[in-house]
SERO-4910 file (N, C-alpha, C, O; in steps of 0.05 Angstrom, whole numbers):
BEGIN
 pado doro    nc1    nc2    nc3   cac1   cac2   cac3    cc1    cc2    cc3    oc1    oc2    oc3
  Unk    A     17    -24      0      0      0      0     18     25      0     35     28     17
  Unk    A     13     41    -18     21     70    -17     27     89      3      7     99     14
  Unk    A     50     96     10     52    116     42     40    150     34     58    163     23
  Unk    A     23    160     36     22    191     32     15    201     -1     16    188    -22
  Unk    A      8    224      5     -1    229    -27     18    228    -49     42    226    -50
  Unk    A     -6    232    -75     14    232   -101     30    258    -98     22    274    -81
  Unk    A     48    264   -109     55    285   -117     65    293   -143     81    280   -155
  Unk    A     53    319   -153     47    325   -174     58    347   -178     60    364   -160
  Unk    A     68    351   -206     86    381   -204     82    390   -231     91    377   -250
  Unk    A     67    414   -234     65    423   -267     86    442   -260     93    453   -239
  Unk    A     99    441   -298    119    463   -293    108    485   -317     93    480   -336
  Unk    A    119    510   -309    107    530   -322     77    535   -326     64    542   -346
  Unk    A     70    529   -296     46    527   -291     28    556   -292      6    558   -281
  Unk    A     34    569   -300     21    597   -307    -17    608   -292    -25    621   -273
  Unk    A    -34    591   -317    -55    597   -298    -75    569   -312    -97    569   -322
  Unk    A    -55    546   -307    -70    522   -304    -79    514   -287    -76    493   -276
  Unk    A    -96    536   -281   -115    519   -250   -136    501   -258   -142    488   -238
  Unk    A   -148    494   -277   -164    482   -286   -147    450   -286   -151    429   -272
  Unk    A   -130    455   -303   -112    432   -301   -110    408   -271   -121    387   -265
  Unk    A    -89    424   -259    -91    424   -240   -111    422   -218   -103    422   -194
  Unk    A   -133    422   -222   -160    411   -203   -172    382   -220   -190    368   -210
  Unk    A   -162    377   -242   -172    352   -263   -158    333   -247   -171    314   -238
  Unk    A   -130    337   -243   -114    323   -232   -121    311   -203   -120    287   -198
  Unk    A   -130    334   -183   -146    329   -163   -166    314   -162   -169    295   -147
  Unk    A   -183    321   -179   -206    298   -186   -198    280   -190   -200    267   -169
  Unk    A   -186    264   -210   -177    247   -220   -169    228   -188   -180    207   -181
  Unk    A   -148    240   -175   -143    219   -153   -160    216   -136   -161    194   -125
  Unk    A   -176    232   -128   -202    231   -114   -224    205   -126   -240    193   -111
  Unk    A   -222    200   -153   -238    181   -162   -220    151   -162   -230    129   -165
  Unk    A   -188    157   -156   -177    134   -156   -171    119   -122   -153    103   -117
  Unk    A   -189    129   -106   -182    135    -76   -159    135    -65   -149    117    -52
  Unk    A   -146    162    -73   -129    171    -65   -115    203    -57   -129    219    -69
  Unk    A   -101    212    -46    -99    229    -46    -76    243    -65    -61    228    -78
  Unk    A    -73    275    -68    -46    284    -83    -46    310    -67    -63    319    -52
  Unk    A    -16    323    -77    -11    340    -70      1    357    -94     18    346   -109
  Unk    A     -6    379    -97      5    395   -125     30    404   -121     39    406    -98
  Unk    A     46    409   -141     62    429   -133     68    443   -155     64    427   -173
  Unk    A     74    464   -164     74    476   -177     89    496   -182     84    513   -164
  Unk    A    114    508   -205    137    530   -216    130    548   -237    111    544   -251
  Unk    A    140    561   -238    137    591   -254    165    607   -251    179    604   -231
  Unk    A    173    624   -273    196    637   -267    188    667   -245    204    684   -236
  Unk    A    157    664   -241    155    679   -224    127    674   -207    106    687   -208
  Unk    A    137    648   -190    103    633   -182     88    656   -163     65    648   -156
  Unk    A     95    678   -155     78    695   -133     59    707   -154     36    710   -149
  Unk    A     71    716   -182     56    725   -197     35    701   -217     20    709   -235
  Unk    A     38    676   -210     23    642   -231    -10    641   -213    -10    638   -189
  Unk    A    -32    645   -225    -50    636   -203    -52    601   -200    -63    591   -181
  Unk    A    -41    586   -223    -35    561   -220    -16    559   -193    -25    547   -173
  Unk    A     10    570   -192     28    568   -169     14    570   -147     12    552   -132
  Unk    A      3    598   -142    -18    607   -117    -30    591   -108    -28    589    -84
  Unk    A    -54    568   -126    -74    547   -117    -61    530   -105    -70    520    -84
  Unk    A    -32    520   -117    -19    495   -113    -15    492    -87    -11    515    -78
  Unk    A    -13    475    -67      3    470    -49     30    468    -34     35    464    -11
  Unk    A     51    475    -63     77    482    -57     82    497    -81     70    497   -103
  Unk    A    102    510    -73    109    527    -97    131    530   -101    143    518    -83
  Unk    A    155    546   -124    173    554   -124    186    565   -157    181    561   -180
  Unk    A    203    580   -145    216    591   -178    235    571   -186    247    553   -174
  Unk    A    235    583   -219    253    567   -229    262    582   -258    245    596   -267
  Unk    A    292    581   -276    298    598   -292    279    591   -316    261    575   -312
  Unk    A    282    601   -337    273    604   -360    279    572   -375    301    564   -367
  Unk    A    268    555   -391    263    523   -401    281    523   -417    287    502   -429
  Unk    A    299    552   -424    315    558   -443    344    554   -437    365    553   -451
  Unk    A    337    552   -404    365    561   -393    383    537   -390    373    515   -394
  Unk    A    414    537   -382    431    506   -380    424    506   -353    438    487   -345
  Unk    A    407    518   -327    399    502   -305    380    499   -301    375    500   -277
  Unk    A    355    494   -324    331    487   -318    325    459   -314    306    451   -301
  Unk    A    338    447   -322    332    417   -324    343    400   -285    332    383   -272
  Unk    A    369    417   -281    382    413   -254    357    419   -234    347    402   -219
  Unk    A    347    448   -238    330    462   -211    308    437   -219    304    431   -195
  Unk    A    293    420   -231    266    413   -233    279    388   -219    267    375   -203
  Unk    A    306    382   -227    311    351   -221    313    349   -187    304    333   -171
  Unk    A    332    374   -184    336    371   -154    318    377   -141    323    371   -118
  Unk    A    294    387   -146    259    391   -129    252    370   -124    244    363   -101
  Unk    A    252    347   -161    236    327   -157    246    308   -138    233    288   -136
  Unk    A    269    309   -124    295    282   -114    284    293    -79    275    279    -61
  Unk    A    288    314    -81    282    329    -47    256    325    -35    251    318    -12
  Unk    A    233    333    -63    205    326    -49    188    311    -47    166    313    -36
  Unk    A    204    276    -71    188    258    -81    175    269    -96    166    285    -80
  Unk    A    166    275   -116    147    289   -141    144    259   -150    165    247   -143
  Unk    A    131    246   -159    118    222   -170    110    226   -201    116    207   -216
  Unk    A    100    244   -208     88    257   -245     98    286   -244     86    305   -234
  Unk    A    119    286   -255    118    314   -277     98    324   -301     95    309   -321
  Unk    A     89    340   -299     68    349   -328     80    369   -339     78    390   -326
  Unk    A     93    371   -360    106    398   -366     71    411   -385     52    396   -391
  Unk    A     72    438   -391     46    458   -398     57    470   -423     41    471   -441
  Unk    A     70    475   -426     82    488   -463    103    479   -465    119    470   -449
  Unk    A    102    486   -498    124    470   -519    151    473   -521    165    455   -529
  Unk    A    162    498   -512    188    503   -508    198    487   -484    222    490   -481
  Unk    A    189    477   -472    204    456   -444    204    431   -457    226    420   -457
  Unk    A    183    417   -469    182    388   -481    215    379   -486    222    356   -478
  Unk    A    233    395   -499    254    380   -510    279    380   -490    297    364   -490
  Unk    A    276    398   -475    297    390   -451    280    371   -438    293    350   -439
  Unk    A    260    368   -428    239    348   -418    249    322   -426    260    309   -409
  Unk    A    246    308   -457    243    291   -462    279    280   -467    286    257   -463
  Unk    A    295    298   -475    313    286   -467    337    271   -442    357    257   -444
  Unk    A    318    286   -417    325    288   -390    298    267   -378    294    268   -354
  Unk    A    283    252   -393    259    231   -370    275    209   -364    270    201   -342
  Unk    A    292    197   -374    306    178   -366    321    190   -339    319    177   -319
  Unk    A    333    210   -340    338    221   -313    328    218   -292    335    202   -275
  Unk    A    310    235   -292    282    238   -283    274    204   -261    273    195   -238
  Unk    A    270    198   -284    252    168   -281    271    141   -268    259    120   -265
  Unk    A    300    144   -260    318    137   -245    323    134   -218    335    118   -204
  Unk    A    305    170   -215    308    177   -184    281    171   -174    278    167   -150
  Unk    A    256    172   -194    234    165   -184    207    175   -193    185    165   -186
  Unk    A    213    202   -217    196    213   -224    185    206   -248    205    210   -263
  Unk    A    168    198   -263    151    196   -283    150    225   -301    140    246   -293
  Unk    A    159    222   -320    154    256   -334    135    257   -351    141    239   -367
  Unk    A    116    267   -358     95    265   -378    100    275   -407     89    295   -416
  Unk    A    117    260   -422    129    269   -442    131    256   -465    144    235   -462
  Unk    A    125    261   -486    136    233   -515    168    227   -518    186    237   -505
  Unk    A    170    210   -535    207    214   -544    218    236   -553    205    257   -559
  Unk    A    246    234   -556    258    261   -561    249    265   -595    249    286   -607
  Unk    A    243    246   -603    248    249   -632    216    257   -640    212    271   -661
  Unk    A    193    248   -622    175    257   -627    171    289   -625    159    301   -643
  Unk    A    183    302   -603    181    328   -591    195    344   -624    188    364   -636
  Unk    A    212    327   -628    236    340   -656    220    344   -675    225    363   -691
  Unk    A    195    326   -679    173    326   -707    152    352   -696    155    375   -705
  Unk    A    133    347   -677    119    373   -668    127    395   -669    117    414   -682
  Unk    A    153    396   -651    158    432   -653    166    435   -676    184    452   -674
  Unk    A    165    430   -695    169    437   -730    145    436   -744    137    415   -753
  Unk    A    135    454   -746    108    455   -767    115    442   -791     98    425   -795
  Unk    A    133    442   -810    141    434   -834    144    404   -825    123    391   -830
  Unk    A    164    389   -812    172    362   -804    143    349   -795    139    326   -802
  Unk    A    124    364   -780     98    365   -773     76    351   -804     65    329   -805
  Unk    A     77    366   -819     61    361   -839     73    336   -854     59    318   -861
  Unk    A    101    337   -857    110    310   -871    104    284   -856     93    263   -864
  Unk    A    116    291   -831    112    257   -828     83    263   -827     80    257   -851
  Unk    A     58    270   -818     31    266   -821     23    250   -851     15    227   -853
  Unk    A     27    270   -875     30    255   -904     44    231   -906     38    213   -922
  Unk    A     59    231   -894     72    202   -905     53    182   -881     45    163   -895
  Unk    A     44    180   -857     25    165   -856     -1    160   -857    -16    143   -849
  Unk    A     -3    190   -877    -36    191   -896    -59    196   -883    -82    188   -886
  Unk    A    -44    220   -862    -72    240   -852    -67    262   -873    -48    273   -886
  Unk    A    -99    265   -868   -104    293   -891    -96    323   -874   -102    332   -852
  Unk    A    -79    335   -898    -62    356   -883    -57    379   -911    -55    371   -934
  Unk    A    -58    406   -905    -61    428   -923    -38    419   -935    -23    400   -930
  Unk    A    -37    439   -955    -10    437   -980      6    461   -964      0    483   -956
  Unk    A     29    447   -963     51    468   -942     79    474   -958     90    458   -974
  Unk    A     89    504   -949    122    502   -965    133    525   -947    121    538   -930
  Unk    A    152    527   -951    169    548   -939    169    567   -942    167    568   -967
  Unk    A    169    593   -933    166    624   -950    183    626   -973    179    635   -995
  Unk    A    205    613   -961    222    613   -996    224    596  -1016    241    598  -1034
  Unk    A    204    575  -1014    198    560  -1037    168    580  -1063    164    582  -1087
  Unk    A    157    590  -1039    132    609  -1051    145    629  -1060    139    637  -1083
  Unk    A    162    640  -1049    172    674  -1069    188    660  -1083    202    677  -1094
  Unk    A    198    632  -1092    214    625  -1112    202    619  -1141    213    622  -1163
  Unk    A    170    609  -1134    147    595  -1149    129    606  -1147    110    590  -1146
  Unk    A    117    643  -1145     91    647  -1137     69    635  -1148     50    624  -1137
  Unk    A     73    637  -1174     53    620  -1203     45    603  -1189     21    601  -1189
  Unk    A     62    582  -1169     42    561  -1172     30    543  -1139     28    521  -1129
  Unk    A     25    574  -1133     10    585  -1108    -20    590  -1110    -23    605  -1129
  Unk    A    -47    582  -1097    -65    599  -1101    -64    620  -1072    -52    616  -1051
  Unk    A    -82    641  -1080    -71    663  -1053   -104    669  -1052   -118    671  -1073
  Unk    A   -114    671  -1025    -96    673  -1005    -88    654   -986   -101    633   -983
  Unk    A    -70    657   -975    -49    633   -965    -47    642   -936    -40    665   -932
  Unk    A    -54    627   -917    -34    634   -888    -10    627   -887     -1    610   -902
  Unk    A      9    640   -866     40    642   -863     41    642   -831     25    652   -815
  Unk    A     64    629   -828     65    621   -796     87    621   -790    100    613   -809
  Unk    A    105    628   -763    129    617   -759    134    580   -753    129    569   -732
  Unk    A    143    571   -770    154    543   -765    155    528   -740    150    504   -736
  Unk    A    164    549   -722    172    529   -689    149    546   -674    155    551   -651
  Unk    A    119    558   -684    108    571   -672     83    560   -650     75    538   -654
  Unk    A     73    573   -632     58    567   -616     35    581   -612     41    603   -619
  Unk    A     20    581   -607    -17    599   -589    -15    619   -607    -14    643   -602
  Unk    A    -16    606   -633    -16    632   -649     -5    655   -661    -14    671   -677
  Unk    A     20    650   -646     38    664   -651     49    677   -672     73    671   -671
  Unk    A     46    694   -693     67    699   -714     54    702   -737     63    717   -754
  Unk    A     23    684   -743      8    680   -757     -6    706   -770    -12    726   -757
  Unk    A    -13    704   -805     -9    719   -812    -25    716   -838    -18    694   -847
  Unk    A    -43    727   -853    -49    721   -884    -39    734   -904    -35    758   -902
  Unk    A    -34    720   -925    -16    729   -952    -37    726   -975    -43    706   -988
  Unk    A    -50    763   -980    -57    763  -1002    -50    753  -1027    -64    739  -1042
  Unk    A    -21    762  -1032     -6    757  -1054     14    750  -1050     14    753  -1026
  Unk    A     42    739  -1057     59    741  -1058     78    759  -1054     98    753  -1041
  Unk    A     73    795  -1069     87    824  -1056     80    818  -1017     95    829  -1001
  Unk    A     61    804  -1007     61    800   -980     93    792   -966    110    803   -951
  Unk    A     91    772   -977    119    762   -969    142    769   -970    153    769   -992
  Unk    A    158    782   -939    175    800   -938    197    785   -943    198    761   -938
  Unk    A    221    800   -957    254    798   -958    260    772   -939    264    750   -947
  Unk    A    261    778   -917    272    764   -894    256    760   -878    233    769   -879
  Unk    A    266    743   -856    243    746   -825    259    738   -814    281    732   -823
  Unk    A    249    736   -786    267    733   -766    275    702   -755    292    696   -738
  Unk    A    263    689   -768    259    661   -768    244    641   -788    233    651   -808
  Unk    A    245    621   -786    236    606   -807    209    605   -807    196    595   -789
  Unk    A    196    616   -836    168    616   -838    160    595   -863    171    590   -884
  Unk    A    138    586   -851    119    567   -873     97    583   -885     92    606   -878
  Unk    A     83    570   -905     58    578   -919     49    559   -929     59    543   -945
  Unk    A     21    559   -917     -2    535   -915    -21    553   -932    -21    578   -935
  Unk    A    -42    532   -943    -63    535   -965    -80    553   -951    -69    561   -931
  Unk    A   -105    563   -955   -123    587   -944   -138    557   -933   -131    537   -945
  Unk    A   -154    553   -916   -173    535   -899   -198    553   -884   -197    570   -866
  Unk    A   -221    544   -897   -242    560   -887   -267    535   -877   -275    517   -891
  Unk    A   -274    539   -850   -293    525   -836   -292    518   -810   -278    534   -797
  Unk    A   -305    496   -797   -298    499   -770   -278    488   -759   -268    472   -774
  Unk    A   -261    492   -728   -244    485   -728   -245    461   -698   -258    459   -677
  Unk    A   -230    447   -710   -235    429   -684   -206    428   -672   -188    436   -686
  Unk    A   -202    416   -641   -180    406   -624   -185    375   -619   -208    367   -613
  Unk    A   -165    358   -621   -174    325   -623   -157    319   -597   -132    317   -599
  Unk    A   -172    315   -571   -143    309   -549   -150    286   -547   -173    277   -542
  Unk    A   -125    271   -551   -120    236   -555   -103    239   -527    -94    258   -515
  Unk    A   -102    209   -523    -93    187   -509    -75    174   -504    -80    165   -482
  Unk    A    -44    163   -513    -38    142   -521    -23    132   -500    -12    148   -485
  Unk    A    -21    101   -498    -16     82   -470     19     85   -471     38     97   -482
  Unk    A     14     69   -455     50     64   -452     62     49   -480     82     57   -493
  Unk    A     47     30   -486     51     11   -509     45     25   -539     47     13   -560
  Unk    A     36     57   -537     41     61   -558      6     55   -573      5     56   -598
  Unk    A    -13     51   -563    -36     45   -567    -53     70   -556    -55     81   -534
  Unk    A    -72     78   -592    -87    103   -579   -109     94   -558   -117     71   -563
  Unk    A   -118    101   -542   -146    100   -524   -161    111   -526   -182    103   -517
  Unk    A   -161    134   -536   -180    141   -529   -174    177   -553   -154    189   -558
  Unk    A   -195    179   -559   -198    211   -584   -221    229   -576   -243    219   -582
  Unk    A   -221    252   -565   -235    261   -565   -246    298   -566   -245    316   -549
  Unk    A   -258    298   -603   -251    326   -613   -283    334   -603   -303    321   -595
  Unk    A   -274    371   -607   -285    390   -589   -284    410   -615   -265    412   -630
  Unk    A   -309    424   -617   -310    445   -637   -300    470   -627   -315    476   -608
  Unk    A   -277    492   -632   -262    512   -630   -286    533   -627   -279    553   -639
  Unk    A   -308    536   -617   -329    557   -613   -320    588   -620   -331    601   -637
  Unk    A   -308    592   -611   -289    615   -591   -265    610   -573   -265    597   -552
  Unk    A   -239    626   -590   -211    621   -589   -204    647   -575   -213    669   -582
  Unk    A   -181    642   -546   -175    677   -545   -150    670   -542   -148    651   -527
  Unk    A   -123    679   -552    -95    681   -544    -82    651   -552    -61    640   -546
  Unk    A   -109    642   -572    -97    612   -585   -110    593   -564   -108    569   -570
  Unk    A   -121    596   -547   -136    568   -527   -162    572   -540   -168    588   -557
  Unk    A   -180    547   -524   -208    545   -531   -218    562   -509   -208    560   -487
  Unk    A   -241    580   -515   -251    597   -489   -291    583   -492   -307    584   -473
  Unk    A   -298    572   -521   -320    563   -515   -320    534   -539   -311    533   -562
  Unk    A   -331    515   -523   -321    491   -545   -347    467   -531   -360    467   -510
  Unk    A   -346    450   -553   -360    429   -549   -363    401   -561   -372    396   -584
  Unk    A   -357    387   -544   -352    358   -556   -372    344   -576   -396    345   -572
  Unk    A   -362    334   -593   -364    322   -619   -358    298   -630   -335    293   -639
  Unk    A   -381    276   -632   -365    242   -641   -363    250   -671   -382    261   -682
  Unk    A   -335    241   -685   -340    227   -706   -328    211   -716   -303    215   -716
  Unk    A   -334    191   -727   -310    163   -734   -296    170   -753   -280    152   -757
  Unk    A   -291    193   -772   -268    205   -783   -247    218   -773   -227    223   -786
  Unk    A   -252    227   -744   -233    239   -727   -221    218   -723   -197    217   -730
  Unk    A   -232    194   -711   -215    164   -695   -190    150   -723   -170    135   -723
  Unk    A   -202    163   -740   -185    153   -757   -157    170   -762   -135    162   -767
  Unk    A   -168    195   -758   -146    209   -770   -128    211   -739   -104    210   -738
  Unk    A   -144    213   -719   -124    206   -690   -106    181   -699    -82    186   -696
  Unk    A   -110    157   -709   -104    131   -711    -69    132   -728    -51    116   -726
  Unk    A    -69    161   -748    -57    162   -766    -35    184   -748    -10    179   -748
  Unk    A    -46    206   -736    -23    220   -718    -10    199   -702     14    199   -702
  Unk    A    -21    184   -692     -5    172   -680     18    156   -688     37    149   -675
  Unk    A     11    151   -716     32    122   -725     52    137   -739     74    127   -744
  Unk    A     44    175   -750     63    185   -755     81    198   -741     96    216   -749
  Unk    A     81    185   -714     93    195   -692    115    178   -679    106    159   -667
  Unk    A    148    180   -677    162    145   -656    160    158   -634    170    179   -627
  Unk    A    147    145   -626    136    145   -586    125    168   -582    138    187   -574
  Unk    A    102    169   -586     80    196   -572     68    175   -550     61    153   -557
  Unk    A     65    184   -523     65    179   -506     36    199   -487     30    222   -492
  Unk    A     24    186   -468      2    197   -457    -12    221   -474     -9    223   -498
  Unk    A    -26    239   -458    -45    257   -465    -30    284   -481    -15    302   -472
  Unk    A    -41    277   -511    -40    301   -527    -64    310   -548    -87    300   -547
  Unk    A    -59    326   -563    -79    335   -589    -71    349   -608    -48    357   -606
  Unk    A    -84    353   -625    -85    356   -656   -106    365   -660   -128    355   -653
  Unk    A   -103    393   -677   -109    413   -686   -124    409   -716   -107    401   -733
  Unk    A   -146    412   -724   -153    411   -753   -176    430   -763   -195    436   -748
  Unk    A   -175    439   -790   -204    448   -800   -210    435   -815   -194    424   -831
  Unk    A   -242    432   -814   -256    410   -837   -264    435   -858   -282    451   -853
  Unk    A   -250    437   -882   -258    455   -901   -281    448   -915   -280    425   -923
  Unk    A   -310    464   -921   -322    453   -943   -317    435   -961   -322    411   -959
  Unk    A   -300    450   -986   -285    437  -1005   -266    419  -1004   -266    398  -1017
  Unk    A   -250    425   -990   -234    407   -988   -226    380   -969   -211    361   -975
  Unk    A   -239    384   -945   -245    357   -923   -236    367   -900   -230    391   -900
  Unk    A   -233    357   -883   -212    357   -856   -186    367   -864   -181    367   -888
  Unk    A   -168    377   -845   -143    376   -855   -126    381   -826   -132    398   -810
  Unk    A   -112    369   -825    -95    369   -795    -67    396   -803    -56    400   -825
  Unk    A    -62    410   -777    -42    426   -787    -32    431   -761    -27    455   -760
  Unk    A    -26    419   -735    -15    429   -716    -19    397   -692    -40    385   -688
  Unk    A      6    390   -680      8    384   -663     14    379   -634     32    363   -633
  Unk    A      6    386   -609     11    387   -591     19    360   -572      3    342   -570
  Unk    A     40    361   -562     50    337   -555     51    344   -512     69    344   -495
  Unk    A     31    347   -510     31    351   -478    -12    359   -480    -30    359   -497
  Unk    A     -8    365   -449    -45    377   -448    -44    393   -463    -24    407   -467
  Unk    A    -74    397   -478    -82    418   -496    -93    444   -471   -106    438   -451
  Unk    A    -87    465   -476   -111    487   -459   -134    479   -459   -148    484   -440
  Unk    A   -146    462   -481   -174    447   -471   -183    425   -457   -204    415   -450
  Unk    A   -155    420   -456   -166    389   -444   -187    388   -419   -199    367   -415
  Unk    A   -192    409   -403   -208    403   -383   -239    398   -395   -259    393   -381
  Unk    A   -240    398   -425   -273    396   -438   -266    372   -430   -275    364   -408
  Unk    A   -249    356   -446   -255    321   -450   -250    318   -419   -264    300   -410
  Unk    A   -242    324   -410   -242    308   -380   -268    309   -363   -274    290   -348
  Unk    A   -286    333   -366   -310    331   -356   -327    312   -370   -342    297   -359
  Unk    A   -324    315   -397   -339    291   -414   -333    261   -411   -349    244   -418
  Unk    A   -309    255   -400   -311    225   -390   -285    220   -400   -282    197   -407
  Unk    A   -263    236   -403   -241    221   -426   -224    207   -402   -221    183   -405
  Unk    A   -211    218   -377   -207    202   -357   -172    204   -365   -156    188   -356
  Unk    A   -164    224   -380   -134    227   -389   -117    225   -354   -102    206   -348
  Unk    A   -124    251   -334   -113    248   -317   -105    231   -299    -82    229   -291
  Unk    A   -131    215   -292   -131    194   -276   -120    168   -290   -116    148   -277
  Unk    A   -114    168   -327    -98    143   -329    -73    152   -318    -59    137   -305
  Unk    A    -67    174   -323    -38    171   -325    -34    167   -293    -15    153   -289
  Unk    A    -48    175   -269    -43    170   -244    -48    142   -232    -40    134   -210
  Unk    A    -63    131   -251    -71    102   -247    -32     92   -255    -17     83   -237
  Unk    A    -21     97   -285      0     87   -282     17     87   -262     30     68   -252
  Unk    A     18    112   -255     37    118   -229     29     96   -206     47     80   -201
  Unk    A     10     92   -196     12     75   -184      2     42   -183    -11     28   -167
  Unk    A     17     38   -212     20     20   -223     -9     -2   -229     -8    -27   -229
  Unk    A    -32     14   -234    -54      7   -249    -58      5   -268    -41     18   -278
  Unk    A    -73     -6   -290    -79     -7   -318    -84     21   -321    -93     33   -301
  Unk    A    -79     38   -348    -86     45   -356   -115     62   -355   -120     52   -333
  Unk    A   -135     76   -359   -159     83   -362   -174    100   -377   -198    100   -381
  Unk    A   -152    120   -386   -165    139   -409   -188    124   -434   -183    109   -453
  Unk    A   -205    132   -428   -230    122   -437   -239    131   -472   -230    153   -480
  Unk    A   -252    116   -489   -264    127   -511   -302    136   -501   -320    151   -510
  Unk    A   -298    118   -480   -326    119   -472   -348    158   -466   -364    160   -447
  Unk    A   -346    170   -475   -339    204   -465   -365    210   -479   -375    196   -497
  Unk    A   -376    233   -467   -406    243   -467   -399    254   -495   -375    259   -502
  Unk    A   -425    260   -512   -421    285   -541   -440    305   -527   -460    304   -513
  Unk    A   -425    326   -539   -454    351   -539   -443    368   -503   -457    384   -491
  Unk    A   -416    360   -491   -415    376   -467   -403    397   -473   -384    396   -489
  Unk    A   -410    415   -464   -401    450   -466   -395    461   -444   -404    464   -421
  Unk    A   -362    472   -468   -344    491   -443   -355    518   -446   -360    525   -469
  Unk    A   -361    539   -424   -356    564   -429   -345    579   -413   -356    590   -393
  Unk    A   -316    584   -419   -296    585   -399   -297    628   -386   -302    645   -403
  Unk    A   -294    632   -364   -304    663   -363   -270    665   -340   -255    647   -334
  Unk    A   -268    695   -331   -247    696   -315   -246    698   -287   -259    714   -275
  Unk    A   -226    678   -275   -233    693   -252   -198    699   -229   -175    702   -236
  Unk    A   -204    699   -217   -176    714   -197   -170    703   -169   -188    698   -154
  Unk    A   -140    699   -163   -129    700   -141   -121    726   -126   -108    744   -137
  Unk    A   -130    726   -102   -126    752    -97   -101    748    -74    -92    726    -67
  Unk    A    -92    776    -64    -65    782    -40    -68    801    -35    -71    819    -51
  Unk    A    -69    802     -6    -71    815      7    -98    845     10    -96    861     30
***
């Protein structure tokens, strides 16, 4: 039998309080207890940090002692699951879980080589095509100002390693597309219709469990702010296909798509950690949290396909206060 609670540590926990109470639930349904803990490069100012039960700073995911400060927390306080929250940490993350997972901690993370395909929008769309999910027609900014002719416009443009929207941009014409940039930009086909988020599953073995997409209602800062779950056995398929275009995607992630009139579905973004939505599918039945805490303490599995249609998020603001 287990001595004392789980312990749980999101990093760059900003204002995943939602998160972070799924998690709670989750062990509460597994009869058990947890304890949060939670970092920020400035947790007095995180209302995720504030809710948590322990707290503390830590440098930038960029830095050569970020990976030391998380390791030596998790060794001092027993941490049991790491959850890292955005994309710029995944690759020190995933090359450092073997670390990690030596001294005792579980990191919630895919392979390194998976993390290497996601954060590349371009590497992103290829391997997807080559395992024959449907995905826009994509090229580099400098393959299009090399070939405008054989472009139709208008076109969106994005930074390559980009995130929540970041950078994104539409290209009337071709005179759009500047000299230079500051980084590497793509250009994807124009896509008009609704947009969905698909947050999957997948076990230890590499087996999806569970899919479950949410219609994009209302987007603010790149998250879902109003959304609602949606069966369709064309999604399970095209989940079926991220995954196999993936070596080792591992627990709870999602995938980004619009179903164009004309042209069908089309996948164009992958997230390899929790989506900002994931708290829809978890009220709907998806059970992401509690598998992965079931693994921790060495249970089957549970992330479910079994999940309600038709439940609605409508997410509003609210505050930690001081003093």
């Amino acid at each position: 039998m287990r001595n004392g609670p789980l312990r749980i540590l999101f990093t760059s926990a900003g204002r995943r309080v939602e998160l972070a109470q799924c998690f709670r639930a989750a062990a509460a349904r597994l009869d058990t207890s947890c304890e949060i803990h939670a970092c920020d490069l400035d947790p007095e100012l995180s209302p995720a940090c504030r809710t948590a039960d322990a707290r503390f700073a830590v440098p930038r995911c960029t830095a050569p002692g970020y990976i030391d400060t998380l390791h030596e927390y998790c060794v001092t306080q027993s941490i049991d699951l790491l959850v890292p929250t955005i994309d710029p940490e995944l690759p020190p993350l995933a090359e450092a879980r073997d670390r990690f997972a030596q001294t005792g901690t579980l990191v919630h993370v895919s392979s390194a080589e998976t993390i290497d395909i996601v954060r590349d929008k371009l590497k992103t769309i290829e391997a997807l095509a080559k395992s024959g999910a449907p995905v826009p027609r994509t090229a580099t900014a400098e393959e299009v100002r090399r070939s405008p002719g054989d472009w139709p416009f208008a076109a969106f443009i994005k930074p390559s390693a980009g995130s929540a929207s970041r950078g994104i941009g539409i290209l009337q014409g071709p005179e759009d597309i500047r000299a230079e940039y500051d980084e590497p930009m793509i250009v994807q086909e124009f896509l008009r219709g609704p947009e969905y988020t698909v947050n999957i599953y997948v076990d230890r073995n590499g087996k999806l469990l569970s899919a479950v997409p949410h219609i994009r209602l209302s987007v603010r800062a790149g998250e879902v702010e109003k959304g609602r779950t949606e069966r369709n056995s064309a999604f399970w398929e095209i989940a079926e296909r991220v995954v196999a275009a993936l070596p080792g995607p591992r627990g709870a992630m999602c995938f980004q798509l619009i179903v164009d009139p004309a042209k069908g579905p089309r996948v164009f973004e992958i997230n390899a950690r929790f989506g900002g939505g994931y708290p829809l599918a978890d009220h709907a039945g998806a059970r992401f949290a509690e598998s992965l805490l079931a693994g921790v303490l060495g249970q089957p599995e549970c992330a479910s396909n079994d999940w309600r249609e038709g439940v609605t998020m409508l997410r509003y603001d609210a505050a930690v206060f001081d003093g």
